[in-house]
C-alpha positions as CSV (number, residue, x, y, z in Angstrom):
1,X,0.0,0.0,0.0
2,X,1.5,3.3,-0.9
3,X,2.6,6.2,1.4
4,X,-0.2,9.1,1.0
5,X,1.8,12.0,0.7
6,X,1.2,14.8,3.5
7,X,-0.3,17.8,2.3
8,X,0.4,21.9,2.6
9,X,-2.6,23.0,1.7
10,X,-4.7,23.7,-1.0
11,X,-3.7,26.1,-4.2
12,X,-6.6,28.1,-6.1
13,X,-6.9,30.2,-9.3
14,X,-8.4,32.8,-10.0
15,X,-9.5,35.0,-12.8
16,X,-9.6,38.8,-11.1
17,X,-7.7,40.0,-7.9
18,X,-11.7,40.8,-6.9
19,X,-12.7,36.9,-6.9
20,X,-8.9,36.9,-5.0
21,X,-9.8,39.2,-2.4
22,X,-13.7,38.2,-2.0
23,X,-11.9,35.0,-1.3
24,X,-9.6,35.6,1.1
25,X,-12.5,38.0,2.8
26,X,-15.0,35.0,3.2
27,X,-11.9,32.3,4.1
28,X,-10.7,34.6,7.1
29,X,-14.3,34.8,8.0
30,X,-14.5,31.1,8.0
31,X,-11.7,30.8,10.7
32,X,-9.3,30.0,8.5
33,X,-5.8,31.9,9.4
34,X,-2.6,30.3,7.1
35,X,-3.6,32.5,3.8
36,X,-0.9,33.4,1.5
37,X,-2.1,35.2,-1.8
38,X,0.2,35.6,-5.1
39,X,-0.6,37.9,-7.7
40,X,1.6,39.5,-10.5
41,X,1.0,43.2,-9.6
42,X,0.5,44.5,-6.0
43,X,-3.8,44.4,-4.7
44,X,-4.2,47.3,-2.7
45,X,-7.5,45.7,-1.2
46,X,-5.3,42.4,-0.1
47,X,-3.2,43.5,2.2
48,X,-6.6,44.8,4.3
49,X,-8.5,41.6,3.5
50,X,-5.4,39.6,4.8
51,X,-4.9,41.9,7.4
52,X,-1.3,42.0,7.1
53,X,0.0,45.1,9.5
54,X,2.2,47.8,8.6
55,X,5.8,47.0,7.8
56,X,8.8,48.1,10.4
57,X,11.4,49.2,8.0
58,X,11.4,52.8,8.6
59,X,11.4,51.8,12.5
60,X,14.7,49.6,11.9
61,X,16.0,52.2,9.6
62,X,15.7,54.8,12.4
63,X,17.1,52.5,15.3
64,X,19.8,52.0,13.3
65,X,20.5,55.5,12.3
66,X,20.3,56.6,15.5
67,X,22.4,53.6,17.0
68,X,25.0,54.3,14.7
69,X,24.9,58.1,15.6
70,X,25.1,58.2,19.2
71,X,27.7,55.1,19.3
72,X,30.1,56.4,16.7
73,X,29.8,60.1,18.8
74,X,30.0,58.0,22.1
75,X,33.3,56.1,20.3
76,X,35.1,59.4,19.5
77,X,34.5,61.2,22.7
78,X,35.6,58.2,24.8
79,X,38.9,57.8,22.4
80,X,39.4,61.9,22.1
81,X,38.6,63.4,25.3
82,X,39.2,60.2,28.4
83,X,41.7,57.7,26.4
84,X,44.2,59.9,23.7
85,X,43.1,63.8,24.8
86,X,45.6,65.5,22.1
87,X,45.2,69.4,22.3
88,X,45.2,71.1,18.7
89,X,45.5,74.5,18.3
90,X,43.8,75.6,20.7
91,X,40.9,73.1,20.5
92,X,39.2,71.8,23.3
93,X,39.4,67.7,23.8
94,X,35.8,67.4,23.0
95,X,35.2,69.2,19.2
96,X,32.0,68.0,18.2
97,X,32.0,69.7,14.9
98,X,35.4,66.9,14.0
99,X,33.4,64.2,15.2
100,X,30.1,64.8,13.1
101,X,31.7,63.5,9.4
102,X,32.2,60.3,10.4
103,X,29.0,59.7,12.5
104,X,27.2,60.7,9.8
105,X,28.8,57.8,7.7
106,X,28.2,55.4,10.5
107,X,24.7,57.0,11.1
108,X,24.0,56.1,6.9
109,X,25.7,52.8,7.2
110,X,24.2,51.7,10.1
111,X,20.8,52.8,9.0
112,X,21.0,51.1,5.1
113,X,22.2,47.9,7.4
114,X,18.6,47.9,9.6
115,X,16.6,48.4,7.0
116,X,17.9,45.7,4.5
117,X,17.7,43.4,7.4
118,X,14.5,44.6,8.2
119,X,13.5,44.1,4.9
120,X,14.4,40.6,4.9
121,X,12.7,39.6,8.0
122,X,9.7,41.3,7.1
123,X,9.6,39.2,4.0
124,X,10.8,35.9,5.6
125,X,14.1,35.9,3.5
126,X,15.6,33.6,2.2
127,X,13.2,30.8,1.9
128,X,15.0,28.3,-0.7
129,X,11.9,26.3,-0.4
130,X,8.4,26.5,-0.4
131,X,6.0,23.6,-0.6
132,X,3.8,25.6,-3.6
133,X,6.8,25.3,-5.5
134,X,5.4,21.4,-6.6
135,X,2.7,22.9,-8.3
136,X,3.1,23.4,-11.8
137,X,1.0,26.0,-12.5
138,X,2.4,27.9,-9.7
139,X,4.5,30.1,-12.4
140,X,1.3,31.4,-13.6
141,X,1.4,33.6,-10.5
142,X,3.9,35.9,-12.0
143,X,2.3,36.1,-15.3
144,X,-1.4,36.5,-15.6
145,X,-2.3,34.5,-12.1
146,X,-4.3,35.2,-9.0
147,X,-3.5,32.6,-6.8
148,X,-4.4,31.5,-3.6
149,X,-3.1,29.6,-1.0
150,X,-4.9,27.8,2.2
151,X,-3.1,26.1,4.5
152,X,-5.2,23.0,5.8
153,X,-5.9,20.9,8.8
154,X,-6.2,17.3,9.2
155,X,-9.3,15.8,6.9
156,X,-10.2,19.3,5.9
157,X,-8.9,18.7,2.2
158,X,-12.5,18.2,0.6
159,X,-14.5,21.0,2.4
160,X,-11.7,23.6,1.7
161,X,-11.4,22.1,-1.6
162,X,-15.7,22.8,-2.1
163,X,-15.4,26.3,-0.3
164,X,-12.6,27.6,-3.0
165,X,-15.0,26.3,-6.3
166,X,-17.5,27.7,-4.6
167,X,-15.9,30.8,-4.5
168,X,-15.4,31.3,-8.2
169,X,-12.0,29.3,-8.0
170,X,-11.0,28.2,-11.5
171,X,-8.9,25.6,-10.6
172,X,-7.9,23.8,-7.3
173,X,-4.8,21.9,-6.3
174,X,-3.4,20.4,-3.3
175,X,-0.5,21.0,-2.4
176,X,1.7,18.5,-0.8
177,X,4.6,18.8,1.3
């Protein structure tokens, strides 16, 4: 008797992001919470009917700005004024207007570094695999696609598989693990 494979989840088309977003809509309504939606060009109205939050880049981008600010001014104080306090014509130890070139670097550096990370977190990078990658027709997505994906329980496979055709779905596929 053969192995039946495990299963992800089930894959749905659709024709127009509307039948994609009336979709989601009525799935999140139904309880269901694992939704991931593809589409070839960004759906305004998704990201409200997923209810997917704002993102946090500009929040890492500032942390890190302001990380890299403060510590390289902190860095050149400590090494100028308590550690190596050289007097230069005249100069007090502690001449902020020398120290702001370089923590501005740091402070752009630093900043670029949050974000990108951020970025990538946000966006659950890398992910070298993802079980919707078995689905042939997944590539559609990119092209001309609206596609939907449902994450599914144990024995749910049929009544998720009904719910999508009901909801205009032009083609369903599971997708196994």
């Amino acid at each position: 008797m053969a192995q039946e494979s495990k299963r992800y989840g089930c894959m749905a088309f659709f024709e127009t992001p509307e039948a994609l977003v009336h979709a989601v809509r009525t799935l999140r309504q139904a309880g269901y919470e694992g939704i991931e939606a593809f589409t070839p060009f960004p759906v305004e109205e998704l990201d409200e009917a997923m209810d997917i939050g704002g993102n946090t880049i500009p929040l890492a981008t500032f942390v890190g700005g302001a990380i890299g600010f403060v510590g390289m001014l902190a860095m050149q104080y400590i090494a100028a004024v308590l550690h190596y306090p050289i007097r230069v014509g005249g100069r007090p130890f502690a001449s902020w207007p020398a120290f702001i070139p370089s923590a501005l670097e740091v402070t752009f550096l630093l900043a670029a570094v949050a974000g990108v990370l951020a970025l990538l977190a946000g966006n659950r990078l890398p992910k070298f695999y993802h079980p919707v990658f078995n689905v042939e027709q997944f590539e559609r997505a990119s092209q001309d696609g609206f596609v939907l994906v449902v994450r599914m329980e144990d024995g749910d496979a049929s009544r998720l598989r009904e719910m999508l055709q009901g909801l205009g779905a032009v083609q369903v596929d599971e997708v196994a693990v």
